[in-house]
C-alpha positions in Angstrom: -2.3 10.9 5.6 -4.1 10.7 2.2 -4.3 7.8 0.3 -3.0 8.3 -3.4 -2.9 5.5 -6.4 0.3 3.7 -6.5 0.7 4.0 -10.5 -0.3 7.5 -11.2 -0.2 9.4 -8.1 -4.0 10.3 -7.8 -5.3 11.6 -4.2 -8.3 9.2 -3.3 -11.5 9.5 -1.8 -11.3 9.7 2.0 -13.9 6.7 1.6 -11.7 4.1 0.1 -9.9 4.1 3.8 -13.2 2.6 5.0 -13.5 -0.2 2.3 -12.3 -1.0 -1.0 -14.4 -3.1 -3.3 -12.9 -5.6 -6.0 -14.2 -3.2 -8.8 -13.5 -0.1 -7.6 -10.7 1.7 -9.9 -8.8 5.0 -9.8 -11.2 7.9 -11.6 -7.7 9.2 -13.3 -5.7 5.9 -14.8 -8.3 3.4 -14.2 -5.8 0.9 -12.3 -8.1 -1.3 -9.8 -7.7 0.1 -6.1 -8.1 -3.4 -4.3 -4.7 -4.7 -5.9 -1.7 -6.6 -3.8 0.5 -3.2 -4.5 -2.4 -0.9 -2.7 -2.2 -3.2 0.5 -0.4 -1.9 3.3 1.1 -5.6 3.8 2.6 -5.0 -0.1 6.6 -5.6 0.5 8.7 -6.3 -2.7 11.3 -7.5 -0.5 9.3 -10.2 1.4 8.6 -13.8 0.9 5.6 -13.3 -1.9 6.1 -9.5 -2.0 3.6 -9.8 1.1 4.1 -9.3 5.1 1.4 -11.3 6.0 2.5 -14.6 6.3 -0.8 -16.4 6.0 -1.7 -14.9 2.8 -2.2 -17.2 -0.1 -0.3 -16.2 -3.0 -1.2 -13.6 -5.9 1.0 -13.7 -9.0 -0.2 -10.2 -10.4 0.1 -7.9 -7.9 -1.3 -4.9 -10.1 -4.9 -6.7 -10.5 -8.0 -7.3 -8.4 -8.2 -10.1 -6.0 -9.5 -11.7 -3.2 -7.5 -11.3 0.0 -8.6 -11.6 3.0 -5.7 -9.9 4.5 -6.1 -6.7 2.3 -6.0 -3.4 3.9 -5.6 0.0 1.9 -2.6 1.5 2.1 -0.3 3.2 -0.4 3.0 3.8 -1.2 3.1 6.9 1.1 1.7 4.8 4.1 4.7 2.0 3.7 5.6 1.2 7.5 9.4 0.7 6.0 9.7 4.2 5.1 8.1 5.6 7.9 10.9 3.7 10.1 13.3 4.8 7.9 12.3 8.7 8.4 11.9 8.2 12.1 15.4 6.9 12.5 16.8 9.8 9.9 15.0 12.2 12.2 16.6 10.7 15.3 19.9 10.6 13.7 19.0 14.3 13.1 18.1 15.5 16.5 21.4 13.3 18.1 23.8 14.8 15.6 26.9 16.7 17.0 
């Protein structure tokens, strides 16, 4: 699984999935890395566009901030669409 930028795309280094500090920024389109829509708890369909319910709110979710909660993720690594492909694959393999 590699990490890639949620605006542009870009593949990221292998050691932003160790940490990710406030300032650090995509080397291609310069969008900051430790953002609410690089979190792996990022949901647009949740209360706060968040999973974790003890997260304190962030109003723009494309900027830097302070969560404790924060873990890298990316679009790719969205636990919704991974269910969703498991269950297609399922739906798949039981198909008559």
């Amino acid at each position: 699984m590699s990490l890639k930028c949620y605006k542009c795309g870009n593949p990221l280094s292998d050691t932003y999935k160790i940490m990710v500090g406030r300032r650090d920024t995509c080397s291609k389109c310069m969008t900051d890395l430790r953002c609410c829509k690089m979190c792996q708890f990022y949901d647009p369909k949740s209360y706060n566009e968040c999973r974790e319910s003890s997260a304190d709110r962030v109003q723009d979710k494309e900027k830097a901030n302070f969560c404790d909660y924060f873990k890298i993720g990316s679009p790719d690594t969205n636990p919704d669409k991974e269910k969703q492909d498991a269950l297609a694959k399922a739906a798949a393999l039981f198909k008559k």
